[in-house]
TISE-618733 format. One record per residue: x, y, z of N, C-alpha, C, O in turn; residue number from 1; residue in one letter. Coordinates in Angstrom, 1 decimal, m for minus. Layout:
N
<r><n_px>X</n_px><n_py>Y</n_py><n_pz>Z</n_pz><ca_px>X</ca_px><ca_py>Y</ca_py><ca_pz>Z</ca_pz><c_px>X</c_px><c_py>Y</c_py><c_pz>Z</c_pz><o_px>X</o_px><o_py>Y</o_py><o_pz>Z</o_pz><num>NUM</num><residuo>A</residuo></r>
...
***
This chain:
68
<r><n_px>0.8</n_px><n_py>m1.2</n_py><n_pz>0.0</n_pz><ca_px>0.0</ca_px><ca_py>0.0</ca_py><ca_pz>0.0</ca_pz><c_px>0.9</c_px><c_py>1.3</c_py><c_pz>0.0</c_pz><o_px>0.2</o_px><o_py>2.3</o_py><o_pz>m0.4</o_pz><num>1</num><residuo>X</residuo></r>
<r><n_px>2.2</n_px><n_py>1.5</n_py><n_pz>0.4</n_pz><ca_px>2.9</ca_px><ca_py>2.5</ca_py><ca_pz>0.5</ca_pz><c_px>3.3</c_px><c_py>3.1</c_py><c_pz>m1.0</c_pz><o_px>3.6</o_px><o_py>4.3</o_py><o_pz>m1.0</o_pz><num>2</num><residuo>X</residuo></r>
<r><n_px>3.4</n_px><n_py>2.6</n_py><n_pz>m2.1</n_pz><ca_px>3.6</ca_px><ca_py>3.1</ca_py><ca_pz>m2.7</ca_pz><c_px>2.2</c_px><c_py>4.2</c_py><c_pz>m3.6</c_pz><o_px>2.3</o_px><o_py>5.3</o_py><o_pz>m4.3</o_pz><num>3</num><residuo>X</residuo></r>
<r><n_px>1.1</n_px><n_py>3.4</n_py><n_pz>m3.3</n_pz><ca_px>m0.3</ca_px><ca_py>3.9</ca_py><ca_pz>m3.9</ca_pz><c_px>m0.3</c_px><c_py>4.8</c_py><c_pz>m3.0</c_pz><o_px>m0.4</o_px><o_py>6.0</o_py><o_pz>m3.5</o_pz><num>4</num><residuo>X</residuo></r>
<r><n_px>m0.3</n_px><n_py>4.8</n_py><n_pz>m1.5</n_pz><ca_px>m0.3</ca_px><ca_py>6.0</ca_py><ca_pz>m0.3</ca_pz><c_px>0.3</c_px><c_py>6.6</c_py><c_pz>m1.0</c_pz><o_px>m0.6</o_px><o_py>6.8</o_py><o_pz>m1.9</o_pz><num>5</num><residuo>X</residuo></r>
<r><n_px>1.5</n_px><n_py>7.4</n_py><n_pz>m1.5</n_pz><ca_px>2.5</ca_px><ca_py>7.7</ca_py><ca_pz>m1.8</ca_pz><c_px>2.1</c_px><c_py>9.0</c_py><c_pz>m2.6</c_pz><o_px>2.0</o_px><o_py>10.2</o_py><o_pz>m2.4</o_pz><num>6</num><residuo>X</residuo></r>
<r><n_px>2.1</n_px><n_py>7.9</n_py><n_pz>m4.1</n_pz><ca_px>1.4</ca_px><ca_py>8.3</ca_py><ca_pz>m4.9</ca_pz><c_px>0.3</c_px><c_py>9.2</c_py><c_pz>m5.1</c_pz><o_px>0.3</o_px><o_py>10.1</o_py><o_pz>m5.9</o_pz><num>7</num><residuo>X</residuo></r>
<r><n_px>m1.2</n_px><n_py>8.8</n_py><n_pz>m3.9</n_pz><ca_px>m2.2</ca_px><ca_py>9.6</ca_py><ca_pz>m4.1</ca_pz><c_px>m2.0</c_px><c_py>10.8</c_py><c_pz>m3.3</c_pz><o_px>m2.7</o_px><o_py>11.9</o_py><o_pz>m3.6</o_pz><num>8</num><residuo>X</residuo></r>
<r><n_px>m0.9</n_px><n_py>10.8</n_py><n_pz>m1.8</n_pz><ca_px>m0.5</ca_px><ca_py>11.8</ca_py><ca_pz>m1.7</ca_pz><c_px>0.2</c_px><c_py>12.9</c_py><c_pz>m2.4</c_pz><o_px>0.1</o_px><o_py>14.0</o_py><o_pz>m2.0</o_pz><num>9</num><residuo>X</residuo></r>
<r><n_px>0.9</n_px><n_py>12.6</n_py><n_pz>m3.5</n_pz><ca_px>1.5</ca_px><ca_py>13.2</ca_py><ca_pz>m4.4</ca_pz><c_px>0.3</c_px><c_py>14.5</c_py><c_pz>m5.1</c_pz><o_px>0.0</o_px><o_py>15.7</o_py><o_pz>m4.9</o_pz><num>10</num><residuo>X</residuo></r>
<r><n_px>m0.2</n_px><n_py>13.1</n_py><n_pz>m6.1</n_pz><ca_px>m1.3</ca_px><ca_py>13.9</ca_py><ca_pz>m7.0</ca_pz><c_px>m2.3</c_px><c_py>15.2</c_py><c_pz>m5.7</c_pz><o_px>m2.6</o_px><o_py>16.3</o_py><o_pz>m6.2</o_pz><num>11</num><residuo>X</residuo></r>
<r><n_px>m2.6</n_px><n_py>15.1</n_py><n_pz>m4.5</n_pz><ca_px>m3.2</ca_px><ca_py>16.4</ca_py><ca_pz>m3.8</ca_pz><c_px>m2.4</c_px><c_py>17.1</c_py><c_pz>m3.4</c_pz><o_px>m2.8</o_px><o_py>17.6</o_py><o_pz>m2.4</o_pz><num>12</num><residuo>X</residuo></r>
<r><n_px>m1.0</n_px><n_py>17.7</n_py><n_pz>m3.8</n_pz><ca_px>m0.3</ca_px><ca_py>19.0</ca_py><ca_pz>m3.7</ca_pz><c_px>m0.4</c_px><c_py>20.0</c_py><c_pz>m4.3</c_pz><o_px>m0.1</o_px><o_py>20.0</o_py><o_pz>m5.5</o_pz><num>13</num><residuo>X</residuo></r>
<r><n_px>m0.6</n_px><n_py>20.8</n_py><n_pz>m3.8</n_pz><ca_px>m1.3</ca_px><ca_py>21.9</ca_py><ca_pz>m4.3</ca_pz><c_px>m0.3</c_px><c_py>22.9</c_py><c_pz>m4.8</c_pz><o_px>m0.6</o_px><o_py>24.0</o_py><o_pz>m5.3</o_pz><num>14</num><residuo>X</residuo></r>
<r><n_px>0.9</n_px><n_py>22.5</n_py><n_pz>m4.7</n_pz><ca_px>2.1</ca_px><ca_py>23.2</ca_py><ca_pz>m5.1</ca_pz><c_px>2.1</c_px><c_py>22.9</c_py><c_pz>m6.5</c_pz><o_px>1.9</o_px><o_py>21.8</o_py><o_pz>m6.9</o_pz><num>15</num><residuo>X</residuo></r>
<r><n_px>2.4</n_px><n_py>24.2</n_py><n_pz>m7.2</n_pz><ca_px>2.2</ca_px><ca_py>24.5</ca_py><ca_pz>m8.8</ca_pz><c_px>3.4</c_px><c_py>23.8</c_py><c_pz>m9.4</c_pz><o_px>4.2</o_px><o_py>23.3</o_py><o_pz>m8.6</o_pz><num>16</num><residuo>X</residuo></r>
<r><n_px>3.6</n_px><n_py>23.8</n_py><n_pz>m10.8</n_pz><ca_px>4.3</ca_px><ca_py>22.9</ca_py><ca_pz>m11.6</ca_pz><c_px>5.5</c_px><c_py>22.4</c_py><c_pz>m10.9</c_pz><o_px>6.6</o_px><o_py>23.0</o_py><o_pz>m10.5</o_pz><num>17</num><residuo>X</residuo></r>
<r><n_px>5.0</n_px><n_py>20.7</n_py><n_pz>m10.8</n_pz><ca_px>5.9</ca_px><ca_py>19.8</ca_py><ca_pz>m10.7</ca_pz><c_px>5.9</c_px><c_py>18.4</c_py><c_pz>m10.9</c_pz><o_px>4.9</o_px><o_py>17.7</o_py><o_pz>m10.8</o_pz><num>18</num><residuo>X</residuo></r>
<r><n_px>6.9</n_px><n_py>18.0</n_py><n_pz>m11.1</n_pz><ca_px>6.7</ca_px><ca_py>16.7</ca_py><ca_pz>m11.7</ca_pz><c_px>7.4</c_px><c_py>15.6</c_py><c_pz>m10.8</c_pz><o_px>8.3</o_px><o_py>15.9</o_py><o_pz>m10.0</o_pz><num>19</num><residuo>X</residuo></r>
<r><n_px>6.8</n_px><n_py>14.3</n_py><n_pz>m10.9</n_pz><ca_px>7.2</ca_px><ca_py>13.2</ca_py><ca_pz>m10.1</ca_pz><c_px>8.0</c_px><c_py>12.0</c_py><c_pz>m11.3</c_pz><o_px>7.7</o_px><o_py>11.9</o_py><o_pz>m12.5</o_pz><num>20</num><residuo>X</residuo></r>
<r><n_px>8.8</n_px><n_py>11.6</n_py><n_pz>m10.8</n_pz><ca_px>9.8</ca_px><ca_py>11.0</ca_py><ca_pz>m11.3</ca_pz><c_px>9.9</c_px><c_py>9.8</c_py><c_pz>m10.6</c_pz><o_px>10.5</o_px><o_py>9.8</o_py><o_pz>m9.5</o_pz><num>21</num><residuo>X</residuo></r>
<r><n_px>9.1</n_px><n_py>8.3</n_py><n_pz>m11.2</n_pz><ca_px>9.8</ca_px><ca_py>6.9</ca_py><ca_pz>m10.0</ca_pz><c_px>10.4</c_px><c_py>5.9</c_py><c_pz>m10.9</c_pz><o_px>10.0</o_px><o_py>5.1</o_py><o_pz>m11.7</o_pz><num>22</num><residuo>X</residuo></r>
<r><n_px>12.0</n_px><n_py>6.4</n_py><n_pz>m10.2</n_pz><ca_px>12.4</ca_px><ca_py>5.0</ca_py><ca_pz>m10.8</ca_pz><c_px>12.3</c_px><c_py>3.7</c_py><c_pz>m10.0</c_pz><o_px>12.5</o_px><o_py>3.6</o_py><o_pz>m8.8</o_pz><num>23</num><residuo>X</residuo></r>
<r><n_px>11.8</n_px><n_py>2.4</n_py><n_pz>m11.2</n_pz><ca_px>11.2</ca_px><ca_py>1.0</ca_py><ca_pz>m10.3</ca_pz><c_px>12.6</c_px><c_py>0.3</c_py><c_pz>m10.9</c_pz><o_px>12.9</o_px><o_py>m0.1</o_py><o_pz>m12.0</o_pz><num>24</num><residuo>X</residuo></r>
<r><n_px>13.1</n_px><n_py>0.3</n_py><n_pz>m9.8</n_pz><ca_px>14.6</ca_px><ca_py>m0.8</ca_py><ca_pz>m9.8</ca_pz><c_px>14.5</c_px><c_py>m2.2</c_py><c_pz>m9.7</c_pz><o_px>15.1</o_px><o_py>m2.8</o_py><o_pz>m8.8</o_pz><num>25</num><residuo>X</residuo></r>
<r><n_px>13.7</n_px><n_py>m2.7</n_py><n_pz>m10.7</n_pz><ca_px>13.4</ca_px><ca_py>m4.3</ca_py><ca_pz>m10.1</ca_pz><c_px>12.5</c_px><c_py>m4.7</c_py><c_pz>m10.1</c_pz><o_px>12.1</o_px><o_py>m5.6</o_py><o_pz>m10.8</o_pz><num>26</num><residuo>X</residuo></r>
<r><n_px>11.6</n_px><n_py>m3.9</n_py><n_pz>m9.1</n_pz><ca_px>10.3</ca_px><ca_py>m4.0</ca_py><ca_pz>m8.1</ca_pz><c_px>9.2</c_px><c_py>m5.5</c_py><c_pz>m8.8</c_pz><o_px>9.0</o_px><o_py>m5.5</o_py><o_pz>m10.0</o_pz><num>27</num><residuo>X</residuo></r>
<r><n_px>8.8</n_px><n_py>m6.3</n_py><n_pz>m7.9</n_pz><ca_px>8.0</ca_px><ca_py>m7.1</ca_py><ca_pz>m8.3</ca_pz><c_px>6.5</c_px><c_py>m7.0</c_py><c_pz>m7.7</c_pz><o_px>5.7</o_px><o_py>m8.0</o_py><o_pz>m7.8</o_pz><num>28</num><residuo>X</residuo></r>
<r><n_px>6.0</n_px><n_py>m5.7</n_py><n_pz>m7.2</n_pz><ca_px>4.9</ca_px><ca_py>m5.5</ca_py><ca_pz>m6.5</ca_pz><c_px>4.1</c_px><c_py>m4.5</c_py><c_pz>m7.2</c_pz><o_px>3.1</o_px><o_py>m4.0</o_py><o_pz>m6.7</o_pz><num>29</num><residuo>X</residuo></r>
<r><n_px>4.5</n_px><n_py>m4.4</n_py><n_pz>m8.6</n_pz><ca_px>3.3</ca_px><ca_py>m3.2</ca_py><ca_pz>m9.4</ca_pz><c_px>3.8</c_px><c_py>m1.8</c_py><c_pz>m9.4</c_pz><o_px>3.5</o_px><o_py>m1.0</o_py><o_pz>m10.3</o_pz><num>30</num><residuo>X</residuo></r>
<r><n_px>4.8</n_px><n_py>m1.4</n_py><n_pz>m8.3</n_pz><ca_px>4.7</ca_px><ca_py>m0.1</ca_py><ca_pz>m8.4</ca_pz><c_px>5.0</c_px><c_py>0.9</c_py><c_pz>m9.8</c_pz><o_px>4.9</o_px><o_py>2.1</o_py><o_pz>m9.8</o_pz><num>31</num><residuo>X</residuo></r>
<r><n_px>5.5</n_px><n_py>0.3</n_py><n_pz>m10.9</n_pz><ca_px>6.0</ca_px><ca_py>0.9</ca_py><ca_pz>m12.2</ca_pz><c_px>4.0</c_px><c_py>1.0</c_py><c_pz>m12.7</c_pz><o_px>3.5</o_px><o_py>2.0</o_py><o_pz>m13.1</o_pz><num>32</num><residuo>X</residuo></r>
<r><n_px>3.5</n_px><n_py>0.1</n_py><n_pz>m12.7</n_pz><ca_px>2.4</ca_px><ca_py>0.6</ca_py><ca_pz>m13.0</ca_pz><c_px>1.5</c_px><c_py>1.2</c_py><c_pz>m11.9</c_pz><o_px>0.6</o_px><o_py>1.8</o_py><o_pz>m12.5</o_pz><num>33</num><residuo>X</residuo></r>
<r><n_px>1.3</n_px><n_py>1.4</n_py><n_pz>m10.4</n_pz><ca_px>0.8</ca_px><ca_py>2.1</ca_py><ca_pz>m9.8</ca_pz><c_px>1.0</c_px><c_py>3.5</c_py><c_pz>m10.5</c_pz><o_px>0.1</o_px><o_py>4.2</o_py><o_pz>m10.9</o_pz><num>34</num><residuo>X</residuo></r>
<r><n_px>2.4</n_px><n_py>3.8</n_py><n_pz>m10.4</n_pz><ca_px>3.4</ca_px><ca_py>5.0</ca_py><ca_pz>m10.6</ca_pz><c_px>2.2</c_px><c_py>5.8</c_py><c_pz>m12.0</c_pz><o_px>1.6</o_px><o_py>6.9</o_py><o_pz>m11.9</o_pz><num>35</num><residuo>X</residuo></r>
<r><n_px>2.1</n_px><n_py>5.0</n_py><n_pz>m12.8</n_pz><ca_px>1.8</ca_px><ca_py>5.0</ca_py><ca_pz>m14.2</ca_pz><c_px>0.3</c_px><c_py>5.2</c_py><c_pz>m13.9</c_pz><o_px>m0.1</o_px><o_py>5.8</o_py><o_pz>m14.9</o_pz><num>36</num><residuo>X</residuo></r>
<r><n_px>m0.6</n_px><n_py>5.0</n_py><n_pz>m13.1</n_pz><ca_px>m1.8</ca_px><ca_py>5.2</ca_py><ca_pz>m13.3</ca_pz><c_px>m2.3</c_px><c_py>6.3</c_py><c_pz>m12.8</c_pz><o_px>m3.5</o_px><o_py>6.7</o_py><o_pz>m12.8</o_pz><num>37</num><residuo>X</residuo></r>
<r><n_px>m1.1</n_px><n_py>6.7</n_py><n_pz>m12.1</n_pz><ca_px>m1.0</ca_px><ca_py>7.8</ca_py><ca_pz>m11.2</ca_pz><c_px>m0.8</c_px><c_py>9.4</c_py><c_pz>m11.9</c_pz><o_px>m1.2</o_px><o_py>10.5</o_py><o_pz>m11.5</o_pz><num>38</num><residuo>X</residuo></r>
<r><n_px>0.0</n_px><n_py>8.8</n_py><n_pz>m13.3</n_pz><ca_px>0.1</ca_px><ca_py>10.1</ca_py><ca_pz>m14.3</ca_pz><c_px>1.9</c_px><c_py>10.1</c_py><c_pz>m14.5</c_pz><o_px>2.6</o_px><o_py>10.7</o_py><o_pz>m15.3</o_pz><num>39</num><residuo>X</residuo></r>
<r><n_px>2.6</n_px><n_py>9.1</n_py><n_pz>m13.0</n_pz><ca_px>3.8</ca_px><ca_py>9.6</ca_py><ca_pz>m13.4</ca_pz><c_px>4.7</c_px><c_py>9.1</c_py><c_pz>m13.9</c_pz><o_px>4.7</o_px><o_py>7.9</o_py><o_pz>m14.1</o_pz><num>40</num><residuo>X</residuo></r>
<r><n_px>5.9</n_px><n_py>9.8</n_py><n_pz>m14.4</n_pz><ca_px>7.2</ca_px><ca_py>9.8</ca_py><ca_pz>m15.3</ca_pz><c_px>7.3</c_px><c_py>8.4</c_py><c_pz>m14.0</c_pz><o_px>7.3</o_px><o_py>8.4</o_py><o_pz>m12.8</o_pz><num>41</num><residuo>X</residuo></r>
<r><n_px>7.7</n_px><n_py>7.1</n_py><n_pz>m15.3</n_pz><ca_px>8.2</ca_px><ca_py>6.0</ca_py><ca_pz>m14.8</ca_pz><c_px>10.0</c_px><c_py>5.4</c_py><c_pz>m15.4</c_pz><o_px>10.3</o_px><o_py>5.1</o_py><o_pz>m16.5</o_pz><num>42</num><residuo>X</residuo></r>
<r><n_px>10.5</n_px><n_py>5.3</n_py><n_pz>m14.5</n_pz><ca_px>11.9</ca_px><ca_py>4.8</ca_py><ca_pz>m15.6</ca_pz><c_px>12.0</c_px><c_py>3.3</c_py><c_pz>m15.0</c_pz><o_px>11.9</o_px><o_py>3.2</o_py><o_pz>m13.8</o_pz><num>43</num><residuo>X</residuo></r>
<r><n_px>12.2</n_px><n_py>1.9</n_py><n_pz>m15.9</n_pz><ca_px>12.4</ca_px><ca_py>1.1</ca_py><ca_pz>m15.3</ca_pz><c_px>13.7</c_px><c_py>0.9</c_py><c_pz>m15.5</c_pz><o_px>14.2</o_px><o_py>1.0</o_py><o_pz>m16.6</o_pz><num>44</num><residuo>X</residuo></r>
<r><n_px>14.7</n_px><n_py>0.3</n_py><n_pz>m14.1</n_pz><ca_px>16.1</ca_px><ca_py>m0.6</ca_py><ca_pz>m14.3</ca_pz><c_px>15.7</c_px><c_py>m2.2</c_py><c_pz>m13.5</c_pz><o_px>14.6</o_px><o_py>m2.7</o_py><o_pz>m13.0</o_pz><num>45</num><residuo>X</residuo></r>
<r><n_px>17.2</n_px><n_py>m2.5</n_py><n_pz>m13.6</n_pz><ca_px>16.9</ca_px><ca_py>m3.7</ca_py><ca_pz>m13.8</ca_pz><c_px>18.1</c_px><c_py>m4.2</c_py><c_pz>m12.1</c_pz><o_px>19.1</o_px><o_py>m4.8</o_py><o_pz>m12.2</o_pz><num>46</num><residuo>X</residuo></r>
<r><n_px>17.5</n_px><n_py>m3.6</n_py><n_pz>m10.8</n_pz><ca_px>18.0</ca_px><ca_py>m3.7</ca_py><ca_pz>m9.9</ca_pz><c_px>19.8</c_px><c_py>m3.4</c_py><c_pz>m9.8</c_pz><o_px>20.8</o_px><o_py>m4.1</o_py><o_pz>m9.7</o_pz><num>47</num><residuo>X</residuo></r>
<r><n_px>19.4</n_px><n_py>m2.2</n_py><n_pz>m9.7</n_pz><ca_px>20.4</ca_px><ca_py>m1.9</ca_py><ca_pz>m10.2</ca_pz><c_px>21.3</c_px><c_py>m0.8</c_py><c_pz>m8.7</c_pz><o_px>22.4</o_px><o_py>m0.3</o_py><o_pz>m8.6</o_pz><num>48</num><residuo>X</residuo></r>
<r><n_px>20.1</n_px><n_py>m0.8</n_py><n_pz>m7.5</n_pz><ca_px>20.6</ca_px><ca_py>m0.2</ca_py><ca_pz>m6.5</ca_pz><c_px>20.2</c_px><c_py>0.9</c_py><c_pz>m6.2</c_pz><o_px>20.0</o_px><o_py>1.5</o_py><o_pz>m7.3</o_pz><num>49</num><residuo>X</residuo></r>
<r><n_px>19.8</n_px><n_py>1.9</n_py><n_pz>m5.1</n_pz><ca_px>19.6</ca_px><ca_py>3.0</ca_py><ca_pz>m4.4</ca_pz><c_px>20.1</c_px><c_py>4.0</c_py><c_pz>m5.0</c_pz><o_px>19.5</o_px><o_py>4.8</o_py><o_pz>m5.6</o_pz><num>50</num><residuo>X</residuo></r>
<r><n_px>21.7</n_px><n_py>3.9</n_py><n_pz>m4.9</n_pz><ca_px>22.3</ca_px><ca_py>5.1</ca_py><ca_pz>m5.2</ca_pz><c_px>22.3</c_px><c_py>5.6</c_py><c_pz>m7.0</c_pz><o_px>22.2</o_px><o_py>6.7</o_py><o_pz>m7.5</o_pz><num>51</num><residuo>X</residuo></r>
<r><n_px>22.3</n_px><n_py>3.9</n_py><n_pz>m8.0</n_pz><ca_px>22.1</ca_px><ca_py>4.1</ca_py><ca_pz>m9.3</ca_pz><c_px>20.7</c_px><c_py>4.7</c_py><c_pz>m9.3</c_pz><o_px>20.5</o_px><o_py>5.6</o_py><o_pz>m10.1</o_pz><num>52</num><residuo>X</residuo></r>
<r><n_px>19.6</n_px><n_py>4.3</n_py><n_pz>m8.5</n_pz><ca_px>18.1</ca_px><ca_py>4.7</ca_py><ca_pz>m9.0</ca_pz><c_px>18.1</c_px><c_py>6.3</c_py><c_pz>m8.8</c_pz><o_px>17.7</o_px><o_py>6.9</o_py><o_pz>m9.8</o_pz><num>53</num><residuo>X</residuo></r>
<r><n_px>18.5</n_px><n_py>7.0</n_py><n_pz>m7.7</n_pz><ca_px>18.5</ca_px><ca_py>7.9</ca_py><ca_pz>m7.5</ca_pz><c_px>19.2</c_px><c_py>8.7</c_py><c_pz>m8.2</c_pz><o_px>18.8</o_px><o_py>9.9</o_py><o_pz>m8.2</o_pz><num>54</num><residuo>X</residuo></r>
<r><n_px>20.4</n_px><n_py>8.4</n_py><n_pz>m9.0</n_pz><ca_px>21.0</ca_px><ca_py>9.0</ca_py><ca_pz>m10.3</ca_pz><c_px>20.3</c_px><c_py>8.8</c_py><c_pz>m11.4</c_pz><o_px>20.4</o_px><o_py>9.8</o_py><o_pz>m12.2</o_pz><num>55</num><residuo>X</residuo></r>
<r><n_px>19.7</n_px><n_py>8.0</n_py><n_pz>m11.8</n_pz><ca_px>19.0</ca_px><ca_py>8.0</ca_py><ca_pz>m12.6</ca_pz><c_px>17.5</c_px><c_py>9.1</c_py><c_pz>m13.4</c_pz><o_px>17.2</o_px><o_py>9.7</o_py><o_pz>m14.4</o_pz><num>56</num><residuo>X</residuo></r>
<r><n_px>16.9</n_px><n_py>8.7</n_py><n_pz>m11.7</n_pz><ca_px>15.9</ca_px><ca_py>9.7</ca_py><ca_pz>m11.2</ca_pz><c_px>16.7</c_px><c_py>11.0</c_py><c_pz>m11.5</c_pz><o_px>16.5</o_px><o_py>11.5</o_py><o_pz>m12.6</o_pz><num>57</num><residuo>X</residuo></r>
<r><n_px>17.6</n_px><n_py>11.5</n_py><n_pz>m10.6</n_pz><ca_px>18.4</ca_px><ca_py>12.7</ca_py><ca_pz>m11.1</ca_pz><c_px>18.5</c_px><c_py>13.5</c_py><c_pz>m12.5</c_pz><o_px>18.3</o_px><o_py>14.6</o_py><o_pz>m13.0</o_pz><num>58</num><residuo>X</residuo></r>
<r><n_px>19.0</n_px><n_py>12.3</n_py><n_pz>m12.8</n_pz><ca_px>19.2</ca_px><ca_py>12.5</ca_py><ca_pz>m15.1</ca_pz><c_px>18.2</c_px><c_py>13.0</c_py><c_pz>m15.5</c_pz><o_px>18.3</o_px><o_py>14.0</o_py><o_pz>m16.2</o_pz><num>59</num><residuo>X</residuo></r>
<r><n_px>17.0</n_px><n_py>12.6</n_py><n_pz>m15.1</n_pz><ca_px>15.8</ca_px><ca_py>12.5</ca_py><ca_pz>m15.9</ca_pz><c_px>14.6</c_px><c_py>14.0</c_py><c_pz>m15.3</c_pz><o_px>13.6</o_px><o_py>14.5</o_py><o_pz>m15.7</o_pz><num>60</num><residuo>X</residuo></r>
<r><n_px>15.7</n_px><n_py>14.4</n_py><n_pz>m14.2</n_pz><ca_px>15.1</ca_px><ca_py>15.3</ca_py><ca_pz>m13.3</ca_pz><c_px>14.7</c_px><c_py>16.8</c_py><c_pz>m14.0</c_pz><o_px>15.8</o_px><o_py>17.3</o_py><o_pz>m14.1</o_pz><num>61</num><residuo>X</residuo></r>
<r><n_px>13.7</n_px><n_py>17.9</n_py><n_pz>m14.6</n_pz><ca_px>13.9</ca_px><ca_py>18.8</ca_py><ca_pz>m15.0</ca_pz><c_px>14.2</c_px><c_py>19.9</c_py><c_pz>m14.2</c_pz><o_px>15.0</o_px><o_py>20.8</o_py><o_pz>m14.3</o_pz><num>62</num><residuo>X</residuo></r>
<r><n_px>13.4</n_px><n_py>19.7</n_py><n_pz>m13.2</n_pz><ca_px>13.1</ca_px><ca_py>21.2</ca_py><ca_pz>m12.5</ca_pz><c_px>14.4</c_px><c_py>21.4</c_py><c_pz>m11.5</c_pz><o_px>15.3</o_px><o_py>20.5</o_py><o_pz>m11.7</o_pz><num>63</num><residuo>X</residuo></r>
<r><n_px>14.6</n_px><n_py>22.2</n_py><n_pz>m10.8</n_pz><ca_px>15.3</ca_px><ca_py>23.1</ca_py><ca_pz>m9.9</ca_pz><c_px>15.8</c_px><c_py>22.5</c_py><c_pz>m8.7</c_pz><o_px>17.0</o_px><o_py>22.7</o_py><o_pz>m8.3</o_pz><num>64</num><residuo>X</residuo></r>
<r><n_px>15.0</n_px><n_py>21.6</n_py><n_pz>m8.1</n_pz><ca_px>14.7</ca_px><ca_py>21.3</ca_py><ca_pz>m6.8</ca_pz><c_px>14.6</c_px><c_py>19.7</c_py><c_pz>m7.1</c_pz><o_px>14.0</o_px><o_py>19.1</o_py><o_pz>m8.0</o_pz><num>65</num><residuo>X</residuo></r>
<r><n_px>15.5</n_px><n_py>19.3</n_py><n_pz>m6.1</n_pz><ca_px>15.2</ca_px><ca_py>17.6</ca_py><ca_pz>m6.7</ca_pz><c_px>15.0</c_px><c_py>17.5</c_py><c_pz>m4.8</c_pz><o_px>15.7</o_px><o_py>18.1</o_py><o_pz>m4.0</o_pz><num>66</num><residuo>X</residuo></r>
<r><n_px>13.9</n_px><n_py>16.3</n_py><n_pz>m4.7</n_pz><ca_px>13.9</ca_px><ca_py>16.0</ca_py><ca_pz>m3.4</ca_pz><c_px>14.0</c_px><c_py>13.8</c_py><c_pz>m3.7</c_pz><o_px>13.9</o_px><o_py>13.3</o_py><o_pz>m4.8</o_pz><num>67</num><residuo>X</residuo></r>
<r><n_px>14.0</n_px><n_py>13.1</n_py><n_pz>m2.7</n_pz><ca_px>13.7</ca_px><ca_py>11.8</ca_py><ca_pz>m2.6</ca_pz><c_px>13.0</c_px><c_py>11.3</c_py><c_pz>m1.9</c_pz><o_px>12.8</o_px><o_py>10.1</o_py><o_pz>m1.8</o_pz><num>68</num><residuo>X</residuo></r>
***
């Protein structure tokens, strides 16, 4: 459930343009398609680690402000 929690907390922020970014490293529990039904930017790897997902995420990052 944490990642759909996550998620639908995401989409009620009321803070103006921004984008969500999840990279699913592996994951065998749906979250690349929760992420996806949710509206957001999905990147998949292939377990590849924390610190690679988070670089990843990073690359792919537009805006200003990157949080995790």
């Amino acid at each position: 459930h944490t990642i759909r929690d996550c998620c639908e907390g995401l989409r009620a922020l009321a803070y103006p343009d921004f984008e969500v970014i999840v990279v699913d490293d592996g994951s065998t529990d749906g979250t690349g398609t929760i992420a996806r039904d949710h509206g957001f930017h999905v990147i998949s790897t292939e377990n590849q680690g924390l610190s690679s997902a988070r670089n990843t995420g990073l690359a792919a990052a537009t805006g200003e402000i990157v949080a995790y």
